[in-house]
N, C-alpha and C positions, 0 to 999 in steps of 0.2 A: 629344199633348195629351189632356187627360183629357176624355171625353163632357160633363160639366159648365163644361166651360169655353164661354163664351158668347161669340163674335165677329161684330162687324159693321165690314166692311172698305170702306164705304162712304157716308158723311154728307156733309152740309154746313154752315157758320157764318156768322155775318155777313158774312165774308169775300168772301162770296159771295152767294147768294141763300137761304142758311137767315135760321131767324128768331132763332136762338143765339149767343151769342159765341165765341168757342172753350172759355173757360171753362166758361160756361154749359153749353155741348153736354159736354163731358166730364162737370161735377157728373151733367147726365139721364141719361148713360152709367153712368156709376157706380149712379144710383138703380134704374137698369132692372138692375143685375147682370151690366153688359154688363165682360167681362176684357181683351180688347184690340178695338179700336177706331182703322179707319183714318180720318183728316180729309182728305178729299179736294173740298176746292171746284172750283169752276168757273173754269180759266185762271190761278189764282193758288195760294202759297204763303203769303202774307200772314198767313194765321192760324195757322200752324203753330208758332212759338215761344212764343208765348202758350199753344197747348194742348201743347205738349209742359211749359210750366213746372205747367200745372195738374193733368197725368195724376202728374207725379213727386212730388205737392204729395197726390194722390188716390187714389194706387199702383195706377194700372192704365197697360197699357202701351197706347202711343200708336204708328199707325205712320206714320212721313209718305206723303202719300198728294197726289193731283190728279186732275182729271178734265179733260181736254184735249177740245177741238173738234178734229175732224176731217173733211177731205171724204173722201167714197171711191165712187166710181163714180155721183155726182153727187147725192152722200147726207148730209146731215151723221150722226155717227159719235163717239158715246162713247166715250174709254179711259181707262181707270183707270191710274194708274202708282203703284206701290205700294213702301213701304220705298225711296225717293226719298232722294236727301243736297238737301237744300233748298236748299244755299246752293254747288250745281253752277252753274258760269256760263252752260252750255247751257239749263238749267232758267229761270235769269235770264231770258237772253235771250227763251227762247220767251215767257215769260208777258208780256213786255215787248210783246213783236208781237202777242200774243195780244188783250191789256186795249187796243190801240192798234185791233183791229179790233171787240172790242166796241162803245169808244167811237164809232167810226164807224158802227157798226149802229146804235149806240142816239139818235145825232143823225137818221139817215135816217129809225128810225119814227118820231120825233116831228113829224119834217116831214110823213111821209102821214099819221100821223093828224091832224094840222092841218088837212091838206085835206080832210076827211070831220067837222071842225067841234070837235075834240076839241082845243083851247086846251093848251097849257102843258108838254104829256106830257111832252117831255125834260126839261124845268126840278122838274118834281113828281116823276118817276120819280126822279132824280138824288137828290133829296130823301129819298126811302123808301130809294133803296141805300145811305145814309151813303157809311162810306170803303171802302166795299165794291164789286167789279167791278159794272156793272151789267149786269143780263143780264132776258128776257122776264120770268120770273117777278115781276121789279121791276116791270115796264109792267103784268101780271095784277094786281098789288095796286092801281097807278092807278087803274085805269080798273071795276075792283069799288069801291073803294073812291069812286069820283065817282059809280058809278052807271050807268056805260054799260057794266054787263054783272053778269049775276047769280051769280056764280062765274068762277073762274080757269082754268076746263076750257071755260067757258063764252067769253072771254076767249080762249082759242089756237083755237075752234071757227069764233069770230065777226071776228077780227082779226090773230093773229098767225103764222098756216100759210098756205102757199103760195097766192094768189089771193085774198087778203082784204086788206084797208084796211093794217095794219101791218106786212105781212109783207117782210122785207128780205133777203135772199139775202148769205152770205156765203163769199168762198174763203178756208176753211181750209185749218191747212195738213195735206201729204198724210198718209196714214196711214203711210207707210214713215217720213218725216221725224216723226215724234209718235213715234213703236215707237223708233227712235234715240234723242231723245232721252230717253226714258226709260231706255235702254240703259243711253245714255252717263251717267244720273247716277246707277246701280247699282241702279236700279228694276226691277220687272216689270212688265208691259203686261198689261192684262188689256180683255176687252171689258164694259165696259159692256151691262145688262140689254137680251142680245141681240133677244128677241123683242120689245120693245117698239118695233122698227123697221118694225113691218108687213111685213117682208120675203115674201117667197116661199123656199118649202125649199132650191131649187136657187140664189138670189140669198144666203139667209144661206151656204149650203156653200161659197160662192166667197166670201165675205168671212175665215168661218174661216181658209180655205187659204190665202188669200195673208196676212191677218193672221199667221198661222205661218208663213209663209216670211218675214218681213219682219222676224222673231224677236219674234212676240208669243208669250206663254207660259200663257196661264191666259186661262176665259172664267169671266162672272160667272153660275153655275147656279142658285144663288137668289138671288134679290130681292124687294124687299119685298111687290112685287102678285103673287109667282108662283101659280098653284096645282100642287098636286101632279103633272097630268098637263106641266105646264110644267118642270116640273125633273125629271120623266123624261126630256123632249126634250133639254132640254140635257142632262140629266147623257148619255144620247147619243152628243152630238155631242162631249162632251171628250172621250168615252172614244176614239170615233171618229177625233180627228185629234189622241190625245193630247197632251192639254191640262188644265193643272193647274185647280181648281176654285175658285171663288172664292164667298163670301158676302155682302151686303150689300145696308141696305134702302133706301139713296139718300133718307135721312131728311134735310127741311126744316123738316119744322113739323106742330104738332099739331093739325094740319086735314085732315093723308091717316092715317087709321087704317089706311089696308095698308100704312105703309111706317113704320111708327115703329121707335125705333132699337131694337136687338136682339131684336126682336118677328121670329124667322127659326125655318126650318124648320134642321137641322143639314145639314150638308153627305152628300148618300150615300154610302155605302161602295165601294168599288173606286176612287177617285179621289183622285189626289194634291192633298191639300187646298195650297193658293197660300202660304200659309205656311210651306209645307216649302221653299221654293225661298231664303230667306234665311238 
């Protein structure tokens, strides 16, 4: 691929918790000069044939993409699965169980934040995520949006991380079973913006390693918040337990200026970019 070619293998749409339609996000794809562009929501595939009719409509290419919950060593656990057949029935399936444990999360917070005086949240949150998964970011809009909390960072600080009013614990499923089924529907696994896990050195090298033994295949070396000494690390550790490399700015909405869509650093040299793998 030619140095000019512009890729972000990594968004989100209504589908999910972007603020975009599928449409929508492809047209600001296109505006930004972005050339291929993966859609990967959160748990669902839903938006996928809408943007695939809008990329062929807009002549860029489209790649089916997801971002899967995952537990792993008592963690929740981003993966990307990329160049996905969408209408795999293991893909079905999972997102089926998937959007079935959201919905349950998303009825538990509304019930704690009830009890700390915050009326209505499932019923209103429901509301802001239209026919889309619901997921926190949907509860961060609530509850800025009523006023009990001055930002959406503000919002997961004060409410929805571990030991606070909202916070719901969920078992996903394992990281072996998520890396399958993205096998099984001709996908690649890739991990999601690894440092953003607060990890320890020794705690990320053991996710890599068995990530790789479980046949994941690509980790994500840039993304949208990295800075430069952050995709030395990663680029690292692909090189390290080779691993093909992956780009993307995990673009929602034009309220995080570090992750807007194709707004990326290129991928380094030595490293088998994730797109050679299809």
């Amino acid at each position: 691929m030619s140095h000019q070619t512009i890729i972000d293998l990594h968004a989100h749409s209504t589908a999910s918790d972007g603020e975009l339609t599928p449409t929508e996000l492809v047209v600001k794809a296109v505006d930004n000069s972005v050339n291929i562009l993966a859609l990967t929501d959160h748990d669902t595939v839903s938006g996928l044939a809408e943007a695939q009719t809008a990329a062929s409509r807009h002549n860029i290419t489209l790649i089916n993409g997801i971002e899967f919950s995952t537990r792993w060593d008592n963690k929740t656990i981003h993966i990307v699965g990329l160049n996905i057949d969408a209408e795999n029935n293991t893909i079905f399936d999972a997102t089926i169980h998937l959007n079935k444990l959201r919905e349950e999360r998303a009825i538990k917070i509304g019930e704690k934040l009830e009890k700390v005086g915050i009326e209505n949240a499932y019923e209103n949150t429901k509301i802001i995520a239209g026919d889309g998964t619901v997921t926190r970011q949907h509860f961060s809009q609530f509850l800025v949006n009523n006023g009990h909390a001055k930002s959406q960072a503000d919002v997961f600080k004060r409410f929805l991380v571990n030991n606070k009013p909202g916070y719901v614990s969920v078992n996903w499923p394992s990281l072996d079973e998520t890396i399958n089924n993205i096998t099984n529907a001709g996908g690649v696994a890739v991990i999601a913006h690894p440092l953003r896990y607060k990890m320890t050195a020794t705690k990320l090298r053991k996710l890599i390693s068995e990530f790789k033994d479980s046949g994941g295949k690509a980790i994500e070396v840039v993304t949208g918040n990295n800075n430069q000494n952050e995709i030395t690390t990663m680029t690292n550790y692909a090189k390290r337990y080779d691993m093909a490399g992956s780009v993307g700015s995990d673009y929602h909405n034009a309220n995080t200026p570090w992750a807007q869509l194709g707004k990326l650093s290129g991928l380094p040299q030595g490293l088998t970019p994730v797109w050679e793998l299809w």
